[in-house]
C-alpha positions in Angstrom: 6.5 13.1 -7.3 3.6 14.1 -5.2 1.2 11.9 -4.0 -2.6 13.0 -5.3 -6.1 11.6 -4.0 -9.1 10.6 -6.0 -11.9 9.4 -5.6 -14.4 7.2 -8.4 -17.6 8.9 -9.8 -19.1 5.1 -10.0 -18.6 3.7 -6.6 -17.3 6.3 -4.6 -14.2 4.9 -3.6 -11.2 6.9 -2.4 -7.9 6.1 -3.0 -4.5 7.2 -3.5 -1.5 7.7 -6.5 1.7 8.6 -6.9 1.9 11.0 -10.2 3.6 13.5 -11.8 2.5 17.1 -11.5 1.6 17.1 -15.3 -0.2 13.9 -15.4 -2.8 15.1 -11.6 -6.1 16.0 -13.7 -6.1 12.9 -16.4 -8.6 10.4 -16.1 -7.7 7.6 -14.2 -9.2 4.2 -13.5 -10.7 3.1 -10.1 -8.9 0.3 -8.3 -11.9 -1.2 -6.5 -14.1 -1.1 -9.7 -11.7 -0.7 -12.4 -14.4 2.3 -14.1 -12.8 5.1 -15.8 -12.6 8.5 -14.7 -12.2 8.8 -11.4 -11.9 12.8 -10.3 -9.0 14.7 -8.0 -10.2 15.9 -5.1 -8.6 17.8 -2.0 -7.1 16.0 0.3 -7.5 16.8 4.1 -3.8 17.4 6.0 -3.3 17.7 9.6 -0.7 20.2 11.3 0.7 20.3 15.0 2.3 22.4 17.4 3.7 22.3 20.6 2.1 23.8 23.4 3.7 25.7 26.4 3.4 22.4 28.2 4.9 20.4 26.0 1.7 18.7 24.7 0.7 18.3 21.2 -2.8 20.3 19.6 -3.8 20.1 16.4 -4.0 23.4 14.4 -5.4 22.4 11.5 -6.9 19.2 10.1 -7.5 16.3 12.6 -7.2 12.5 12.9 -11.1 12.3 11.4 -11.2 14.8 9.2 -13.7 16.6 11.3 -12.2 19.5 12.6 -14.3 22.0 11.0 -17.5 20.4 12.1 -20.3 22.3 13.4 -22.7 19.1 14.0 -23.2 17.8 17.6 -22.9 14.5 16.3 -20.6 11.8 14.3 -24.3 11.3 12.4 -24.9 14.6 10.8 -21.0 14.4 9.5 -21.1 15.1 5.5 -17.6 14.3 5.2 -18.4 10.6 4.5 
C-alpha cells in the first residue's frame, strides 16, 4: 500500500496515511483537528547520485523542499 500525503482545508495541517490505491482521493479526517475533508496533495521526493568523487548531490528534490526556489531568501519561500 502506498503511503499518500494530505493536507486539511481547516487548519492546514499536513500529514501522512497509509492507503489503498482505490481509497487516495476519499475524504478523510484531519488528525490535529479531527475536520472532514482533508485534500491529497503532491508530495515532494528527493533523489541522489554519486558524483565522480564519490560525494553525494541531490538531483531532484532537497532536504527543504526548496530546490526549485528562485527567492534569495528562506522569507520569500511559498512552500510553507
Amino acid at each position: 500500500m502506498p503511503v499518500y500525503e494530505y493536507r486539511c482545508g481547516q487548519c492546514g495541517n499536513r500529514f501522512d496515511l497509509l492507503r489503498r490505491m482505490a481509497q487516495a482521493d476519499e475524504s478523510v479526517a484531519c488528525p490535529e483537528c479531527q475536520a472532514d475533508g482533508a485534500r491529497r496533495v503532491l508530495s515532494i521526493f528527493a533523489s541522489f547520485s554519486k558524483t565522480a568523487d564519490g560525494s553525494t548531490r541531490a538531483t531532484a528534490g532537497s532536504d527543504g523542499g526548496c530546490a526549485s526556489c528562485s527567492s534569495s531568501s528562506c522569507a520569500g519561500c511559498t512552500a510553507k
